[in-house]
C-alpha positions in Angstrom: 0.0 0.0 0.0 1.3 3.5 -0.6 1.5 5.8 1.7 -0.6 8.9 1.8 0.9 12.1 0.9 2.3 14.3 3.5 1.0 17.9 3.4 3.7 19.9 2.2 3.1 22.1 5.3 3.6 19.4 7.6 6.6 17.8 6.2 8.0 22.0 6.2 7.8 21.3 9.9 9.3 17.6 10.5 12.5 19.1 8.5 12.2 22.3 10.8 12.5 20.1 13.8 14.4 17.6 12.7 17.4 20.5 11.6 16.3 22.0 15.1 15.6 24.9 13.0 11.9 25.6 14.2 12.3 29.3 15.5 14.3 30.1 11.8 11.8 27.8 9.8 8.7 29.8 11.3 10.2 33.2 10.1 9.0 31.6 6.5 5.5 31.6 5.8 4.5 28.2 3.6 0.6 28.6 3.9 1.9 31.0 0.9 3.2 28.5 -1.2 0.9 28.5 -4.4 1.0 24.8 -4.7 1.3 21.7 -3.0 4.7 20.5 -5.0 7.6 19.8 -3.2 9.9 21.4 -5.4 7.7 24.9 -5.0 7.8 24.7 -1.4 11.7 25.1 -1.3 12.0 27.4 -4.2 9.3 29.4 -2.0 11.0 28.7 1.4 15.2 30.1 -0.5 13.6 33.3 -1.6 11.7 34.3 1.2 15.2 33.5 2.9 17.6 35.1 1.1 15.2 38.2 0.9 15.3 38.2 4.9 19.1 37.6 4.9 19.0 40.5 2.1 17.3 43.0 4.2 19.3 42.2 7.2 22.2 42.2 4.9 24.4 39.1 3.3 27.4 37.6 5.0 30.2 39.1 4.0 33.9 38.1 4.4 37.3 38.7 3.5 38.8 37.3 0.2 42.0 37.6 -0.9 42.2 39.9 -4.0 45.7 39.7 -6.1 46.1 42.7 -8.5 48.4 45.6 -9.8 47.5 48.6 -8.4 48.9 52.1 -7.9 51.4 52.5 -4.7 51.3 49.5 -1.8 47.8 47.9 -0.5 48.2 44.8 1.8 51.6 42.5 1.2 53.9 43.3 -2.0 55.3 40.8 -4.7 58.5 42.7 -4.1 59.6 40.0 -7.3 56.8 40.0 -9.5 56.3 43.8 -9.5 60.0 44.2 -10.7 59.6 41.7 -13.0 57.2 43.7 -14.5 58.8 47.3 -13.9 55.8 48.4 -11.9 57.6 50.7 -9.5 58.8 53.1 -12.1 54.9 53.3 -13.2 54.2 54.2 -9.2 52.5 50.4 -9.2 52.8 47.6 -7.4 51.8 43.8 -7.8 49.7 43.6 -4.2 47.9 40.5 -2.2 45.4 42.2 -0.1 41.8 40.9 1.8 38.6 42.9 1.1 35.5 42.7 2.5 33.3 40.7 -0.3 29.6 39.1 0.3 31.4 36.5 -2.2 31.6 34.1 0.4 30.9 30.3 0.1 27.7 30.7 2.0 25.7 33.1 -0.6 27.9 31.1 -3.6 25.8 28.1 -2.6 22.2 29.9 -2.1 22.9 31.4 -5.8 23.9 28.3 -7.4 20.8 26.3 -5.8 18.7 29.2 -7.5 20.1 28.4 -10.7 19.4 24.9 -10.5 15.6 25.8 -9.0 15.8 28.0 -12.0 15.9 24.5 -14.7 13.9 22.6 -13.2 11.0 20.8 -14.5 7.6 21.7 -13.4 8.2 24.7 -10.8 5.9 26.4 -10.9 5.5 29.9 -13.5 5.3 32.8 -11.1 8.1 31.1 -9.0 10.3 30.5 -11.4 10.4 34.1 -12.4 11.0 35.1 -8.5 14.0 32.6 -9.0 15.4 34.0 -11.9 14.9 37.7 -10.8 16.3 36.6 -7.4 19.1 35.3 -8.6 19.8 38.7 -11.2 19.8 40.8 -8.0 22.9 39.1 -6.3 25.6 41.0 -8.0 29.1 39.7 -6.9 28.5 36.5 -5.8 30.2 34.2 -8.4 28.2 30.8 -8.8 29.8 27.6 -8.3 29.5 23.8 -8.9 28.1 22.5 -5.3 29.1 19.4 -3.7 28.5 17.9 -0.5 31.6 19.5 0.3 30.8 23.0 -0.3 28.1 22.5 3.1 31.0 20.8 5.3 33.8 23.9 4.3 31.1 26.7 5.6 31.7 28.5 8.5 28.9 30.4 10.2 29.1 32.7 13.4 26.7 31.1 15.9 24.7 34.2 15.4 24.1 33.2 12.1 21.4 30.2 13.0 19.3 31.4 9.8 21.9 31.1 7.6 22.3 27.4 8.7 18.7 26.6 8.0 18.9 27.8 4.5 22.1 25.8 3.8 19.7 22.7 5.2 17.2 23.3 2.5 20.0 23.9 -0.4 21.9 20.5 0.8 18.4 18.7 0.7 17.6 20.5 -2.6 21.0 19.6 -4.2 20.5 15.8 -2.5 16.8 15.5 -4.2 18.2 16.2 -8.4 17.6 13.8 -10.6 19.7 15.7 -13.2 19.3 15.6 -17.4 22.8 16.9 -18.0 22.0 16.6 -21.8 18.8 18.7 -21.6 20.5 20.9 -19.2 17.6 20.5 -16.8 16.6 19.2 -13.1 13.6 16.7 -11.9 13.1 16.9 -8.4 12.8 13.7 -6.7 10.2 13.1 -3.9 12.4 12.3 -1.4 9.2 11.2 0.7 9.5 8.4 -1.2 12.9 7.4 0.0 12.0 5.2 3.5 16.1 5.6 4.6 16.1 9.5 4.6 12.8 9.9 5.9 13.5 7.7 8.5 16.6 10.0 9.7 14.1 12.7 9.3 11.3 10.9 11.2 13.7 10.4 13.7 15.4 13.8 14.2 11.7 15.4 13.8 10.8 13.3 17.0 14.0 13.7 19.2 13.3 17.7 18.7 9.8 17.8 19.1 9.9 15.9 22.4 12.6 18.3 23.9 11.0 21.4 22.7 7.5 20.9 23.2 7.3 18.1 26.3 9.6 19.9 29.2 8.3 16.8 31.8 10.3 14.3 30.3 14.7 14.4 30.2 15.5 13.4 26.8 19.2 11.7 25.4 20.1 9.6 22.5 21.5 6.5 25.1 24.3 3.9 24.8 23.3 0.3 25.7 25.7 -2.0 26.3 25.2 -5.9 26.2 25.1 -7.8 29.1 27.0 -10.2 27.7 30.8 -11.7 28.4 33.1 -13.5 26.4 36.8 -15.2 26.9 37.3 -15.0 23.2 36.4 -11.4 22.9 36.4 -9.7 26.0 35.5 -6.1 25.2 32.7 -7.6 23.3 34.0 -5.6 20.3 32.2 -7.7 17.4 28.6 -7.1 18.9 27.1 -3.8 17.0 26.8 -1.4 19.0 23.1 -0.8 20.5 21.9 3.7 21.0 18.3 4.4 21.2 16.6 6.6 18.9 14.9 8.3 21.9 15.4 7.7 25.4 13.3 9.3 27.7 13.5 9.7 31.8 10.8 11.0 34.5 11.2 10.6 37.9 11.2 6.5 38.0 10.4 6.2 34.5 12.0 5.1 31.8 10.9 5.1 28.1 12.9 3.8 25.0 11.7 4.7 21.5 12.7 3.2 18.2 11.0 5.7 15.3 10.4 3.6 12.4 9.1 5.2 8.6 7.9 2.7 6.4 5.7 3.2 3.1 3.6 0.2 4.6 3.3 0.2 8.5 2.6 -3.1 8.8 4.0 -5.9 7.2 2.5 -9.1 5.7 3.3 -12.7 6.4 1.2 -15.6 6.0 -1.8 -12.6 4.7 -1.5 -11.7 7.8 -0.8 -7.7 9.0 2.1 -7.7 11.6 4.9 -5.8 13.3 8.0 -5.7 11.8 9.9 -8.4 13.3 12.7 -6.6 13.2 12.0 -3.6 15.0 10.4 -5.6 17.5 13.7 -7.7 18.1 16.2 -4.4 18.1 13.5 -2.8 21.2 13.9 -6.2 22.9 17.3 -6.0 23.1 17.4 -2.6 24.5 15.1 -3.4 26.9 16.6 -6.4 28.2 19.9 -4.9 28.2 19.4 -1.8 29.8 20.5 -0.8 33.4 17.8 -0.2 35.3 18.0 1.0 38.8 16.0 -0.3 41.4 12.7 0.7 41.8 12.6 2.5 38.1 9.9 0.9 35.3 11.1 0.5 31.9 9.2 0.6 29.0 9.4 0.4 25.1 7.4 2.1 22.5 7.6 1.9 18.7 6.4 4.5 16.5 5.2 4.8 12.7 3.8 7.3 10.7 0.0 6.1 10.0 -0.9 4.8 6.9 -4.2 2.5 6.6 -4.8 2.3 10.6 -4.0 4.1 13.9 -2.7 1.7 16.3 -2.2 1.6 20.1 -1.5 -1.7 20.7 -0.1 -2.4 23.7 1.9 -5.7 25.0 4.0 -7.3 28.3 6.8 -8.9 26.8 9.5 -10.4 29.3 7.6 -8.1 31.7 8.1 -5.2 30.0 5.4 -2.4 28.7 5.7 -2.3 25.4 3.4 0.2 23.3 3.4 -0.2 19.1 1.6 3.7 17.7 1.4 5.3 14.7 1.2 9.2 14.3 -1.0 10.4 11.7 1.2 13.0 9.2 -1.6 14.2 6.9 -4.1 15.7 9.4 -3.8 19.4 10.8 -1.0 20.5 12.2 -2.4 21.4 15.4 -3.5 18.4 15.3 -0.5 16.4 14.6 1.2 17.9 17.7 -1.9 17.1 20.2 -1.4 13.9 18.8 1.7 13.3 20.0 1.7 15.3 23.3 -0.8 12.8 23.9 1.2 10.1 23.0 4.5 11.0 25.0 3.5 13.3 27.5 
């Protein structure tokens, strides 16, 4: 069964909490987005960004300018400008910084506008906002981006907006499915794609739970196995076991594997059932776990809803164990009462 369609609103707000970006992500309006393609939504999302980081004023930085110029600027080429008999012209061959908004930062948000600029089916009205965006930012030269180009940028902590819109330009440049021929761009649905979504699904929940639940003390946490071996004594072959969510309350203690699947469910013997899997890997956390006397563990696993809510819940090995589904596609007012409910 495929999976219903995510409002483009709603998955705007997993990525926001996911990139624990929510406070930058809400200074963009999407009920404004004119339709409900993903590829509009971040063409909308860059230019209302780089029109706030315009009016605020780009990132500038220095850049180190080589050039012949008349008397001394910076550090002379004391060789190259005698080479050249400069100094009897009152010129000198100089390496000096100036202060340039050519940084790596704006190259990147330029050069994603030119490849929002090609691609098939954005939509008319935004792709003239692209273009014209794009025009405006004189100076900044635009460059072939890699995954690279995000790891070699260097932001000021106060520059937390600027972050966010690098997140949307690495997910737009990771979502091209690129006709090098025709010289333009498909956008994938990367909703599609069960592995990113799941880091997404993931990341969405670990935020959401330590920015909107304050009750509960939230960590990603490190099982180890209670296990011993003469052979291997560090116990360095076993993979290593780390919760997606880990949540403490007083004497409570909650483990939760997120899971995204297109089906949430699956079938065996035409029968619906929990992936075996997942159920196995929250087992093992639970049985391995340290728990203090007096403290009750539980496990919960969590899907997105597809064909059925569940809230099925189970003693295995005397453990609570709770299998749920959160339902994406409704309001997202009422998404989040969903799952304050849930958890909190």
């Amino acid at each position: 069964m495929e999976a219903p369609r995510i409002p483009i609103r709603n998955l705007y707000y997993l990525l926001c909490y996911s990139w624990n970006q929510l406070k930058q992500g809400e200074l963009v309006d999407v009920s404004k987005v004119p339709t409900t393609e993903l590829v509009d939504l971040f063409a909308f999302v860059l230019c209302d960004g780089i029109q706030h980081l315009a009016r605020r004023g780009l990132e500038q930085g220095y850049e180190t300018q080589d050039e012949e110029i008349a008397g001394v600027r910076g550090r002379m080429d004391v060789l190259g400008s005698a080479r050249r008999f400069l100094p009897a012209h009152g010129r000198a061959a100089c390496s000096f910084d100036e202060l340039t908004a050519n940084t790596l930062a704006n190259q990147i948000l330029k050069s994603t506008l030119r490849q929002l600029g090609r691609a098939q089916g954005l939509n008319a009205e935004l792709r003239k906002r692209v273009q014209i965006l794009r025009r405006d930012l004189r100076g900044i030269d635009e460059i072939a981006v890699t995954s690279q180009s995000f790891r070699r940028v260097q932001l000021h902590a106060n520059n937390r907006f600027y972050r966010f819109l690098l997140n949307v330009c690495e997910l737009i440049q990771g979502s091209w499915l690129a006709d090098q021929k025709a010289g333009i761009y498909r956008f994938r649905d990367f909703v599609r794609d069960e592995r990113a979504m799941a880091r997404v699904f993931q990341n969405f929940l670990f935020n959401f739970i330590r920015t909107e639940i304050a009750s509960w003390q939230i960590r990603r946490e490190h099982i180890e196995w209670c296990a011993t071996s003469a052979l291997d004594p560090g116990l360095t072959l076993l993979p290593r076991m780390e919760t997606d969510i880990s949540l403490q309350r007083g004497t409570q203690h909650l483990i939760i594997d997120a899971k995204y699947y297109q089906d949430t469910l699956t079938q065996r013997y035409d029968a619906a059932k929990v992936h075996s899997d997942n159920l196995y890997q929250l087992m093992s956390y639970l049985t391995n776990a340290k728990r203090p006397e007096g403290e009750t563990l539980q496990g919960m696993l969590i899907y997105p809803r597809v064909d059925r809510t569940l809230r099925e819940q189970y003693k295995i090995q005397g453990y609570g164990v709770m299998v749920a589904t959160v339902d994406l596609n409704r309001d997202w007012k009422d998404v989040k009462g969903e799952i304050i409910e849930l958890i909190g």
